[in-house]
C-alpha positions as CSV (number, residue, x, y, z in Angstrom):
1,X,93.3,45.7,46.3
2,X,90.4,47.7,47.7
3,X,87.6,45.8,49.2
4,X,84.5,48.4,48.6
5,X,83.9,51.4,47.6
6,X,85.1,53.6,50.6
7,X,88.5,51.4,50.7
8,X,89.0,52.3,46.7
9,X,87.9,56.4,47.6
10,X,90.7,55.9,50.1
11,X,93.4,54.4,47.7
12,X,92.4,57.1,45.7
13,X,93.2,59.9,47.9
14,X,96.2,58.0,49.3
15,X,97.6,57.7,45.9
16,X,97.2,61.9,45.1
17,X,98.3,62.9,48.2
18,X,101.8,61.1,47.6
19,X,102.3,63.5,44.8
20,X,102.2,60.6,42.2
21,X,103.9,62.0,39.2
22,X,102.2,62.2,35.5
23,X,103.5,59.5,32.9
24,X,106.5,59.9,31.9
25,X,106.5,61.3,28.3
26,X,110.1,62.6,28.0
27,X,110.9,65.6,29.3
28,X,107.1,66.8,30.5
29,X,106.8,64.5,32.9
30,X,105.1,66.7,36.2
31,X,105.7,65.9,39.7
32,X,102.9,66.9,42.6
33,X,104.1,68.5,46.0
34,X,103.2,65.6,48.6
35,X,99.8,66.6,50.7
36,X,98.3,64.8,54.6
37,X,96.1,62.6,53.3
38,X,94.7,62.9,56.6
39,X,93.8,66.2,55.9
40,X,92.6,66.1,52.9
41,X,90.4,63.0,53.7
42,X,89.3,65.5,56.4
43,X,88.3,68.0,54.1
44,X,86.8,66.1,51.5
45,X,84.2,64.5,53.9
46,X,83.7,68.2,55.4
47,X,83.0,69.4,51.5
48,X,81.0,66.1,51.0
49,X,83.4,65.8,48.4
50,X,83.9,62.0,49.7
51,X,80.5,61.1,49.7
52,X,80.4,61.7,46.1
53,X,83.4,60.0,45.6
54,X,82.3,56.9,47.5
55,X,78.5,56.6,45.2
56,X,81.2,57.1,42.7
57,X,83.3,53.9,43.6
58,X,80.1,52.0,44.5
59,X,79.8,51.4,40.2
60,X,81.9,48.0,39.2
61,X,84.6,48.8,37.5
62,X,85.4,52.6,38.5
63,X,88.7,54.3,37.9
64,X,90.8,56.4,40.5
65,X,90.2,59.1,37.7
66,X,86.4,58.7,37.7
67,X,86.0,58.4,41.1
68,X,88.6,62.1,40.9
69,X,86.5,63.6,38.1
70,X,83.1,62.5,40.3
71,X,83.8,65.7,42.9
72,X,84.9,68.6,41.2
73,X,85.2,70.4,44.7
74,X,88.0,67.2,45.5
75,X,89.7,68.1,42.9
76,X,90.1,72.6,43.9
77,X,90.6,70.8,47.3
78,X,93.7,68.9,46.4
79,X,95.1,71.9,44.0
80,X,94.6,74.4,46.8
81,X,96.6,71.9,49.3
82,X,99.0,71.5,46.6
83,X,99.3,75.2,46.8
84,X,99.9,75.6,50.4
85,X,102.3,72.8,49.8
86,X,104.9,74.7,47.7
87,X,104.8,77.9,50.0
């Protein structure tokens, strides 16, 4: 379990950038191309994406959703890395 905010940002990104698939609801599950979470830790803090997404985390009880839907510019981010993913 995350110890602070920036350790639950990080879990955050970890988890997205593994390409976590959508719950399973029969056949529509959807499964993400993998990302660097290196990189996209590296451009989220160059955005300042991840500063948002730490004063985000810093509230008790956040989700990895909330802390997601904080930075709109994380989430282009990860779609456009998604995108270079599948090329």
């Amino acid at each position: 379990m995350a110890d602070g905010p920036l350790e639950h940002v990080l879990v955050a990104i970890r988890l997205k950038a593994m390409g976590m698939a959508t719950m399973p609801t029969g056949e529509h599950s959807v499964i993400y191309p993998a990302v660097d979470y290196k990189v996209l830790g590296r451009r989220l803090k160059e955005n300042g994406s991840l500063t948002k997404m730490v004063k985000c985390a810093s509230a008790n009880y956040v989700s990895v959703l909330e802390v997601w839907q904080s930075a709109p510019e994380a989430i282009a981010v990860l779609q456009e890395m998604r995108k270079e993913a599948t090329k």
